[in-house]
N, C-alpha and C positions, 0 to 999 in steps of 0.2 A: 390504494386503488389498483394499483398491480397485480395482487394477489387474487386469482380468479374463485379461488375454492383452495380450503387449504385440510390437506389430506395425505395422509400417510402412504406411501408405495412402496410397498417391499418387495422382494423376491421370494424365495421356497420359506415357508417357516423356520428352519434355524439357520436360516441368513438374518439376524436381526439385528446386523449391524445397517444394512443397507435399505437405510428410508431418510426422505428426503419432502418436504413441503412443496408441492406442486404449484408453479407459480406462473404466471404471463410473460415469460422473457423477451417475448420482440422487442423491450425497448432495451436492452440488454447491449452498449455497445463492442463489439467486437474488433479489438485490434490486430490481431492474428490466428490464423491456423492452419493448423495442419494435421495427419495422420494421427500424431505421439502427442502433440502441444496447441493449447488454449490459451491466450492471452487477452483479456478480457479488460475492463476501465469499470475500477470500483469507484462510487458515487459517494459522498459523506451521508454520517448518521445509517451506517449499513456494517453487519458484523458481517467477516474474511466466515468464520465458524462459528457456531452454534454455541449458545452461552449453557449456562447450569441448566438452567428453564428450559432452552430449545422451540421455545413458542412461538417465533418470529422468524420471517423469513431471512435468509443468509445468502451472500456472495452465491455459496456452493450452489445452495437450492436454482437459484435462477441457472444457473450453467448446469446442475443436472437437468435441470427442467428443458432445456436450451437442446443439451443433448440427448435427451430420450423422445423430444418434437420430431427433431433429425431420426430419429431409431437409429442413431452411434450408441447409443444407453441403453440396455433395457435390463434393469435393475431383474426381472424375474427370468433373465436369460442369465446374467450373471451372480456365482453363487460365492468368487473370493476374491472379485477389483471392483472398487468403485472409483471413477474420476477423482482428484481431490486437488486441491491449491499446493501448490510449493513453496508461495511466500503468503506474509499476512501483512494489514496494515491496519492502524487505529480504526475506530469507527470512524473518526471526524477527519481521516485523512482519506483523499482518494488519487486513484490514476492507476499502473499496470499491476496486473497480480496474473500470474502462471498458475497455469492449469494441467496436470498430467490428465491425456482422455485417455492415452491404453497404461499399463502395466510401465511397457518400455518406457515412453516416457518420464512418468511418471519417476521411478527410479534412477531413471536419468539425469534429470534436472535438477534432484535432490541432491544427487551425487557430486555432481556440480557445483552445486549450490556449497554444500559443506567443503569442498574442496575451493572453493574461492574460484571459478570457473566464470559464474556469472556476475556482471557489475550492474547496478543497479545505481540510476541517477535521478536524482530528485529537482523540483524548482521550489523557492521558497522567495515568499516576499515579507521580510523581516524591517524592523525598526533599528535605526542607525547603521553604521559600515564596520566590517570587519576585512582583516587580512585575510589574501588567498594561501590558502595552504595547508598542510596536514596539522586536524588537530587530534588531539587523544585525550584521555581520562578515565573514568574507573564509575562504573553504575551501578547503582545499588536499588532494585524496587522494590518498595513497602505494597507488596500484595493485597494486605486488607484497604489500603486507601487506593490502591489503583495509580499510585507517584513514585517517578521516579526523582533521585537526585544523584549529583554530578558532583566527582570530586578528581580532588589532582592528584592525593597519591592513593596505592592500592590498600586494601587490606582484605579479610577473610572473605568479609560476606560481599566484595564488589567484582568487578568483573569490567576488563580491559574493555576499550571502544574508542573506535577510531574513523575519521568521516574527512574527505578532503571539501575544501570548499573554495570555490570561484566565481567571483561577483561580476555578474553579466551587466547587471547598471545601478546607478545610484545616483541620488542627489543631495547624500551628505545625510537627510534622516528618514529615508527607506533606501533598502538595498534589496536590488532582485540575484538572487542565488543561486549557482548550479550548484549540487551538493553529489559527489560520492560516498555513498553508504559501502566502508566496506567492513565493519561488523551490525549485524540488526539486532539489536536489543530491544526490548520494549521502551515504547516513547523516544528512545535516543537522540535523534533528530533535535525533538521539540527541548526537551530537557537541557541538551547539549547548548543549544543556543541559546537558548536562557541564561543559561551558568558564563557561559561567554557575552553575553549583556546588548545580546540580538537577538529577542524571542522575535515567535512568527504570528505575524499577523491573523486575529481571529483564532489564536491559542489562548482559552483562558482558564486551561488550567496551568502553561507555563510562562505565560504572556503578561499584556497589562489589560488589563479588565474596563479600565475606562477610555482606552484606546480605541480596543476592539468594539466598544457600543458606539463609538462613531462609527467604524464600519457597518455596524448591523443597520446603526437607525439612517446613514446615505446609502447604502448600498441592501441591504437585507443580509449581507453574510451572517451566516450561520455553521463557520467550521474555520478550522488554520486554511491559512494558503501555504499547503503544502502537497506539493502533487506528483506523484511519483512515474515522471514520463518519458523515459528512457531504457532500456535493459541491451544489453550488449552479451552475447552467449560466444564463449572462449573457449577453444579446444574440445568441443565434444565429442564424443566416443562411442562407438559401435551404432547401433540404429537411428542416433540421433546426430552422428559422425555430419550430417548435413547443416546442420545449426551454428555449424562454429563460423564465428564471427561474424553472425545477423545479427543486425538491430532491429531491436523493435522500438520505434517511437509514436507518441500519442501526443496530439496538440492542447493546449492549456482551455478549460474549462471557459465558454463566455466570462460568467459574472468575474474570473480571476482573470481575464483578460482587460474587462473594463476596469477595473481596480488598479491593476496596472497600470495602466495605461493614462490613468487618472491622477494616479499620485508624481508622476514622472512630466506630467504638464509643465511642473517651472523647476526649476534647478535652486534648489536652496541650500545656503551659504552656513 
């Protein structure tokens, strides 16, 4: 129902990279901005970017749309930048995702980004307790089935990952989680916890399936509780030399609020 009219916009003719689904962004929350940077709160069952198809609307779409309202965009004024995300997250997971709106930014934050600049922190409400602390492992994901898995030692086709974690509260069989991401792999998170024998709540692709339909059939969930609501920018440099060491934080979602707050009612033993 957001989707007002859904239509191509391009710029000059061989600009054909630059089109974008025109979409209703006011409800669109907005956690930061400024000049260079967008920081926006993605919702579950919503794709970061455009799949093979491209049929459906996207993260980006709503925040071009967001920014060509404003006229910061105007996709037929512009013939070689378009705004674009810096990070991504599942479909079924939401919370912060950065946005470069000029050039600068944009390659700024990226830059960052690959240089370990920016941290990025998650909450997660998982089944059973774990230790706080650095854990690591080796990912490997099978592309045509869209899964990943988690193992302890390396080999060809895996690829190191490393995520620190700190449990905010618990009651012995749910535990609420702060999590630093500091490699992003796909699923990681989700996978990761699993293999360590804490998946997340309302994950069923790495979770438990008959758990999670209690949650759906008391609560309605329909996605992990995992929500990506913190980002902390470190050391930045030249245009964006202002950023270094904001945070940007976003508050937990109602329904993962009441879910909380629910499961933490009595302290079990």
């Amino acid at each position: 129902d957001d989707i007002i009219e859904i239509k191509y916009i391009k710029s000059k003719p061989e600009n054909k990279a630059t089109k974008f689904i025109k979409v209703d962004a006011r409800g669109m929350k907005i956690t930061y901005e400024d000049d260079h940077v967008l920081v926006v709160e993605k919702w579950p069952n919503i794709l970061v970017h455009p799949d093979e198809k491209g049929k459906e609307a996207t993260l980006t779409d709503y925040v071009l749309s967001y920014l060509n309202e404003k006229g910061h965009y105007l996709p037929e004024q512009e013939v070689t930048f378009t705004p674009a995300p810096c990070n991504r997250l599942d479909r079924n997971t939401s919370g912060l995702v950065i946005f470069g709106k000029s050039f600068e930014g944009l390659r700024g934050v990226n830059e960052m980004i690959r240089e370990e600049k920016v941290e990025k922190y998650y909450n997660a409400l998982v089944t059973g307790k774990i230790k706080d602390g650095l854990y690591t492992g080796y990912i490997h994901k099978n592309e045509e089935a869209n899964i990943s898995k988690i193992y302890d030692e390396p080999a060809k086709d895996r690829k190191a990952i490393a995520m620190e974690v700190k449990t905010l509260k618990t009651n012995g069989a749910y535990s609420f989680l702060e999590i630093n991401l500091i490699t992003g792999r796909s699923h990681q998170i989700r996978a990761h916890l699993s293999h360590l024998g804490t998946p997340i709540i309302g994950d069923n692709k790495y979770g438990n399936k008959k758990l999670n339909s209690f949650f759906t059939n008391k609560f309605g969930l329909e996605c992990q509780i995992l929500y990506a609501y913190k980002i902390i920018f470190r050391d930045a440099t030249g245009k964006l030399e202002y950023l270094t060491n904001k945070t940007v934080i976003e508050s937990l979602p109602p329904i993962f609020k009441k879910i909380k707050n629910d499961v933490f009612k009595f302290t079990i033993k």
